[in-house]
C-alpha positions as CSV (number, residue, x, y, z in Angstrom):
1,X,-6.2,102.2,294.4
2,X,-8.3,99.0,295.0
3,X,-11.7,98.4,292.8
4,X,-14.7,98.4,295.4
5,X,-15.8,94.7,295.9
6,X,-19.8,94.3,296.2
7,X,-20.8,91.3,298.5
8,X,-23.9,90.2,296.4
9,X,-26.4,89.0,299.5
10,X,-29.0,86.7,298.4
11,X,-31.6,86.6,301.5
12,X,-35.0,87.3,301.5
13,X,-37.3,87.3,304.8
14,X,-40.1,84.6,305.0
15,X,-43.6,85.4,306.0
16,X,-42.5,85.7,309.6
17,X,-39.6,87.9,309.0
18,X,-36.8,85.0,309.4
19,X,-34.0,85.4,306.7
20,X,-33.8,82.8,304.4
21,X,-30.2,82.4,302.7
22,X,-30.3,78.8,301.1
23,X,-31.1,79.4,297.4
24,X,-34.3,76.4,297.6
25,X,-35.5,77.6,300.4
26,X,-35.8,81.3,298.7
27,X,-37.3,79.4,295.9
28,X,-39.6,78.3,297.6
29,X,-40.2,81.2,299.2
30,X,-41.1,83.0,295.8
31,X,-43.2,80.0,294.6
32,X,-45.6,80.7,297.8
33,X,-45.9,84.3,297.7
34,X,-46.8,84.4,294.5
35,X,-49.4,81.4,294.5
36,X,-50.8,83.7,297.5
37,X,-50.4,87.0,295.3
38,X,-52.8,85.2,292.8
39,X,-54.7,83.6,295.1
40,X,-58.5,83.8,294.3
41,X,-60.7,84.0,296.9
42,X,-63.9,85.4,295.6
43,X,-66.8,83.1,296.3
44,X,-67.8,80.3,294.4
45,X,-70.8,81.7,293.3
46,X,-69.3,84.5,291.7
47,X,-66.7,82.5,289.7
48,X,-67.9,81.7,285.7
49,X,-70.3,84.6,285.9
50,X,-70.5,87.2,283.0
51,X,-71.5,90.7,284.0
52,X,-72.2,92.6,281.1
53,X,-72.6,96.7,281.8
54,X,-73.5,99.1,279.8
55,X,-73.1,103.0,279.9
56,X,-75.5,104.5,278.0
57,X,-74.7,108.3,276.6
58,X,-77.3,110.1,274.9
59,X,-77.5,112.0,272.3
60,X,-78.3,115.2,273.9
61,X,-75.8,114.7,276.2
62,X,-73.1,114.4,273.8
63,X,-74.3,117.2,271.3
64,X,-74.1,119.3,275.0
65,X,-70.4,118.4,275.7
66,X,-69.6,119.6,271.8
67,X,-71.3,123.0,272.7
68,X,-69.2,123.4,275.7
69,X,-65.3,122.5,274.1
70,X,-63.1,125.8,273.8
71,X,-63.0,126.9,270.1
72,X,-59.5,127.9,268.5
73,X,-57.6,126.3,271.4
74,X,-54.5,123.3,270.7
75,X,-55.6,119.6,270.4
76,X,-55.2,117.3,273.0
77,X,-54.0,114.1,272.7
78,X,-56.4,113.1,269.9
79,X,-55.0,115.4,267.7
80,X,-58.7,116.9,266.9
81,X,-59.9,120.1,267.3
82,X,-62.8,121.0,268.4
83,X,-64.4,122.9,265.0
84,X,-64.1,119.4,263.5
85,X,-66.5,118.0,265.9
């Protein structure tokens, strides 16, 4: 019995679906898709500003959520249950 022999293609398509086979030119290739992949092309204006959000939670809110978790049930992925809380 003869081993199964793999042909190893190396062709990708370019960006209008030609096949590229020479090794430089699928370099190349990979260089441009991924300076377009990271390409930034948010407005000027928006670029160097710091947004700073906050979520506020109160209290109440919080002490409500307690109230509500099922006693006497397993812990989730915490690993606390909710008597200790």
């Amino acid at each position: 019995m003869m081993p199964k022999k793999y042909i190893n293609t190396q062709s990708i398509k370019d960006k209008h679906g030609n096949l590229l086979h020479d090794p430089q030119d699928i370099l190349e290739r990979w260089a441009r898709y991924v300076e377009e992949l990271y390409d930034d092309t948010r407005s000027s204006a928006n670029k160097g500003t710091v947004i700073h959000e906050r979520c506020v939670i109160s209290e109440l809110k919080v002490n409500t959520v307690i109230q509500k978790l099922t006693r006497n049930e397993t812990t989730g992925s915490d690993n606390i249950p909710a008597e200790f809380l």
